[in-house]
N, C-alpha and C positions, 0 to 999 in steps of 0.2 A: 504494500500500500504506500503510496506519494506523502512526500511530506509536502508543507506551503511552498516550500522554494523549489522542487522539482515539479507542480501543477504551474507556480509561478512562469517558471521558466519556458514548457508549453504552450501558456497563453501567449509570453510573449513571442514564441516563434508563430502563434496561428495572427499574429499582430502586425507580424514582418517588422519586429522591433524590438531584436535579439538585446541588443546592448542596451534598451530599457533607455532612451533619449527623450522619447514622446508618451510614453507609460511609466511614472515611476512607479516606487515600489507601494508607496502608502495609498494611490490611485488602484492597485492590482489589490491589495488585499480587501479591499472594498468593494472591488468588483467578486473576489471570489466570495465574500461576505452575503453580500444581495442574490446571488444564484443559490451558494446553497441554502438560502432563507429559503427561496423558492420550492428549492429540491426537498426539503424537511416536509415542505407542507404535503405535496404530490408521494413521496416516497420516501415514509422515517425511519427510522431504526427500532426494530421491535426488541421490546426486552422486558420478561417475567422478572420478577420478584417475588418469593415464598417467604411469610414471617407468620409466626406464631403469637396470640391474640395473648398479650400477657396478663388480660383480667378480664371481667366480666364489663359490659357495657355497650350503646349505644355510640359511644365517640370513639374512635382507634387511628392512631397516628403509624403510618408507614415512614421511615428515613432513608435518605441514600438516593433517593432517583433524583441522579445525576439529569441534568439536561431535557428532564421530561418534559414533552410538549400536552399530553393529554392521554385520560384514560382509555383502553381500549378493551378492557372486559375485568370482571374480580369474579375470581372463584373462592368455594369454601369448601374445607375440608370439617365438618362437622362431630365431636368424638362421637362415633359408635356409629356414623350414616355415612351412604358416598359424598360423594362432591359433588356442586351444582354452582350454574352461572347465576348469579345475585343479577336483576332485572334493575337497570338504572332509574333512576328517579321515584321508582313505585316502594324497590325496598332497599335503596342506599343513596346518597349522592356526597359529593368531594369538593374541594377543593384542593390548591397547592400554597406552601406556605414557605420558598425558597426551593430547599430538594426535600421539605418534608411531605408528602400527604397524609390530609385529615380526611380520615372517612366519617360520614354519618348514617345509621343504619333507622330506618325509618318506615323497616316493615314491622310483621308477626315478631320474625326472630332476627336477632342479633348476637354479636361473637361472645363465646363461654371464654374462661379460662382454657388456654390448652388449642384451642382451636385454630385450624393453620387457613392462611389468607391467600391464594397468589393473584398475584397483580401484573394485568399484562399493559405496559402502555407503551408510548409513542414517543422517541425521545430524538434530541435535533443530533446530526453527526459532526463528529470533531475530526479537524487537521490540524495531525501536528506542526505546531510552529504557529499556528492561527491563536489567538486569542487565548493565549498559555496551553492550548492542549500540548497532550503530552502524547498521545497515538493518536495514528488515524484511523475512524470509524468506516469509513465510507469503501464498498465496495470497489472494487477497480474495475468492474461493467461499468461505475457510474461516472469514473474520473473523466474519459471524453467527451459528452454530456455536459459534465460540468465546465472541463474547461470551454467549452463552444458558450456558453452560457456565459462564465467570467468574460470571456470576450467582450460578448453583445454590452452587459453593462459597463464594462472598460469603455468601449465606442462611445456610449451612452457619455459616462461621465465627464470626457473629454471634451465632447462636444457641450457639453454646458458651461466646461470652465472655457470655451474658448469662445461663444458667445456669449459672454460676461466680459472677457478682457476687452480691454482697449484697443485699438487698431488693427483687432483678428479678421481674418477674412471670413463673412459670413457663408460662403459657398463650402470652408472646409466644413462646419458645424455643421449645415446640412447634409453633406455627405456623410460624415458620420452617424448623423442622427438615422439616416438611411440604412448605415449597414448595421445598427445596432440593432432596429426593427428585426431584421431578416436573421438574423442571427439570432434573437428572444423568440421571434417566433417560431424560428427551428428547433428550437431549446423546450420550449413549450411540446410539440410534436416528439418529440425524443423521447421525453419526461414519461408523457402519456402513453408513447408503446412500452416502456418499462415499466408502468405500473400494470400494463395489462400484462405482462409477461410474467413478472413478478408475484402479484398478487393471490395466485391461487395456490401459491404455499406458505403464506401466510396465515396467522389467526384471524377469523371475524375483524372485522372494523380496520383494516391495514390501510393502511395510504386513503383513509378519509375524505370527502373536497371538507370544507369549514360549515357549510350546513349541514354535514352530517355528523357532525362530530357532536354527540349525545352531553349536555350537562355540564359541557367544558367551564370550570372554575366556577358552577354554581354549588349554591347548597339548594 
């Protein structure tokens, strides 16, 4: 898996601007910033979490989910019954409180002592060198994608700071605004056959659009 400065460095070859003249670097990490905000939303990173209910009660606090965007299902392992998917809103709903979540149980029944919890949800991917991470989360199916993405908002963001300067020629910002389009829009199309390709080996609720995303940050 790539780290920032080896995606960095692809950008700038798909940029024709090796030596980094007309993209510097604090421009590139923002463009890789905005694509994969994008890519989180279209295709996140799934990851369970199993904790054991350390009392009795309606409120239960999960810790540790790193980078969580949103929930995508709770199961419960009940002592003495099978396990079953707790139905959102009707018999639980959440919020997040940093990397902690707070669940609230709001059916019949709610967690014993003893009882084990897991928690699948949806969490944004990290590159190392990016914003202190320390690995990279992100597949390497998705690193072309991305960088064709960082592109488009590189172009994008160029083209703004150069119509704002002073005596810029307005014809380069349109062309770039030009090839920023076509390149987001490819980026878009990309995204979308990967999530169809993807998605059927996932759990329920995988790569979400944001109206489907069940109770996000409510109680």
């Amino acid at each position: 898996m790539s780290t920032l400065i080896e995606i960095k460095a692809r950008i700038s070859q798909v940029l024709e601007d090796p030596a980094g003249r007309r993209y510097e670097s604090g421009l590139l990490d923002e463009a890789v910033r905005l694509a994969l905000d994008t890519l989180d939303q279209r295709l996140p990173l799934i990851l369970s979490s199993e904790v054991t209910a350390s009392g009795d009660g309606r409120d239960q606090c999960v810790a540790g989910l790193s980078a969580c965007l949103y929930l995508v299902s709770l199961r419960v392992q009940r002592s003495g019954h099978s396990s079953g998917e707790l139905e959102p809103e009707s018999e639980f709903s959440y919020q997040f409180d940093g990397e902690q979540l707070r669940l609230h149980f709001a059916g019949r029944w709610y967690p014993q002592s003893g009882d084990g919890l897991r928690v699948t949800y949806a969490a944004g991917h990290r590159i190392q060198g990016l914003d202190g991470a320390e690995a990279t989360t992100l597949p390497m199916t998705y690193e072309s994608a991305l960088v064709s993405g960082a592109a488009g908002h590189a172009c994008l963001l160029r083209a703004t700071h150069l119509a704002e300067a002073y005596g810029a020629r307005p014809e380069e910002a349109t062309r770039l605004m030009q090839i920023s389009k076509l390149r987001l829009d490819d980026y878009g199309r990309t995204l979308g056959a990967l999530k169809t390709l993807q998605e059927f080996g996932f759990p329920p609720g995988f790569g979400l659009d944001e109206e489907d995303v069940f109770g996000k940050g409510r109680w």
